[in-house]
N, C-alpha and C positions, 0 to 999 in steps of 0.2 A: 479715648483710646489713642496712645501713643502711634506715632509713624514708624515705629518698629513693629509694636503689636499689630497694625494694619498690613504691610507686607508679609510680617508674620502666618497674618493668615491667609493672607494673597497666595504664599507660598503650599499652603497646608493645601487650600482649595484646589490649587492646579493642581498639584500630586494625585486628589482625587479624580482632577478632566482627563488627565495622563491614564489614570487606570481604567477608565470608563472608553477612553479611545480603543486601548490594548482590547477591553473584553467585547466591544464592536467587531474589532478584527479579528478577535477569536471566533467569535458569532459569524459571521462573514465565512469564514474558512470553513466552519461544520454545517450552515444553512443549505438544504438540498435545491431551493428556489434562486436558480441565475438572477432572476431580478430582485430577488431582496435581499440576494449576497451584495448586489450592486446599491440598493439604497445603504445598506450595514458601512458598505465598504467607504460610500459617499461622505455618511455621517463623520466616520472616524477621522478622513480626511480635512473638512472642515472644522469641527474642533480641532484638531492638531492643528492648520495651513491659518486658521484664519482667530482662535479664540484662544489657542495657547500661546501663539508668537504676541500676540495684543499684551497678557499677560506677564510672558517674557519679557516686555520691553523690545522686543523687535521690532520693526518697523513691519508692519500689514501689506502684503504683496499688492498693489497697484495693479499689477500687471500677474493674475493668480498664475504660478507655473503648473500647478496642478489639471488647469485646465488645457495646455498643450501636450497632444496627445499626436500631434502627426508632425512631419516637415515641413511642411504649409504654415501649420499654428507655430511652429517656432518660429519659422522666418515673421510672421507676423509681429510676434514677440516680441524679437531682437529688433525691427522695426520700431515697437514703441517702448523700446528702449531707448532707442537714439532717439527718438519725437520728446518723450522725458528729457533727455541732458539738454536736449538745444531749448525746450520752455524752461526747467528748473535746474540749471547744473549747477549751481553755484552752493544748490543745496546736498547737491550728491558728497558725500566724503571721499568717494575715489572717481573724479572727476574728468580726471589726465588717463589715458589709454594707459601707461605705464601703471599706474595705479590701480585701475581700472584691472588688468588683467593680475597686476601682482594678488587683490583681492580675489581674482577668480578662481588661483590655483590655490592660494591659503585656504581658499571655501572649499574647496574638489579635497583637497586634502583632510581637512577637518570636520565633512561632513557626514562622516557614519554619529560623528557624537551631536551634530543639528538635530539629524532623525532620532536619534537616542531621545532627547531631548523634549521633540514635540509627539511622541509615541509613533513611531512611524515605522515599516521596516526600511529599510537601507537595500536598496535595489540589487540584487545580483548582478545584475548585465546591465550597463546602463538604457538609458532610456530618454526618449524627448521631454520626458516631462522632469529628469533628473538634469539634462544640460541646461532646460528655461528656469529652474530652478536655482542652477551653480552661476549662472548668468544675472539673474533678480540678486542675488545675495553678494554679489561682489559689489552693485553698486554700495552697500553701506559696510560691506566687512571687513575688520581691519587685520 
């Protein structure tokens, strides 16, 4: 099998993890059990945050935004983010503050089509877990 016919179907595959996140979420949303909307909700997050971006070619969150959920956990975050650039920054693409934030507002701007992407909704009001998230993706977005 050809390296096109492999992506090929790389490509095919994920369209089906995409719809299978979507119909978790939909499950999730009509589930009358609080806690098995919350595993439903988990699942879909995961595939999306962690097996679709693999997929994509996206770099794998180090540092999962999904899982900051308070003030505390983002300050945390943003902490090992900086503990990141001063071990590895040579590997970061937007390395320089200037860079660095030019990346954060191109992601804030272009991220309803990130969430499009990895089946995700796109947050109404923002959120902590949507700032540690536009914050993770500027390290490599160009």
């Amino acid at each position: 099998m050809s390296e096109r016919d492999v992506e090929a179907r790389v490509e095919e595959l994920a369209r089906g993890l995409r719809r299978v996140a979507a119909g978790l979420l939909e499950a999730a949303a009509e589930h009358p059990d609080a806690a098995r909307v919350r595993e439903l909700s988990t699942a879909a997050r995961v595939l999306a945050n962690d097996v679709l971006a693999r997929l994509d070619g996206e770099a794998v969150e180090e540092f999962p935004a999904h899982q900051v959920d308070s003030r505390e956990a983002l300050a945390a975050h943003v902490l090992a983010l900086r503990d990141d650039l001063l071990a590895r920054g040579a590997e970061w693409e937007n390395a320089t503050i200037e860079s660095y934030l030019e990346a954060l507002a191109a992601w804030i701007k272009d991220s309803p089509g990130w969430y499009r992407n990895v089946g995700l909704e796109m947050p109404t009001c923002g959120d902590w877990t949507f700032v540690a998230r536009a914050m993770s993706a500027a390290v490599g977005y160009e």
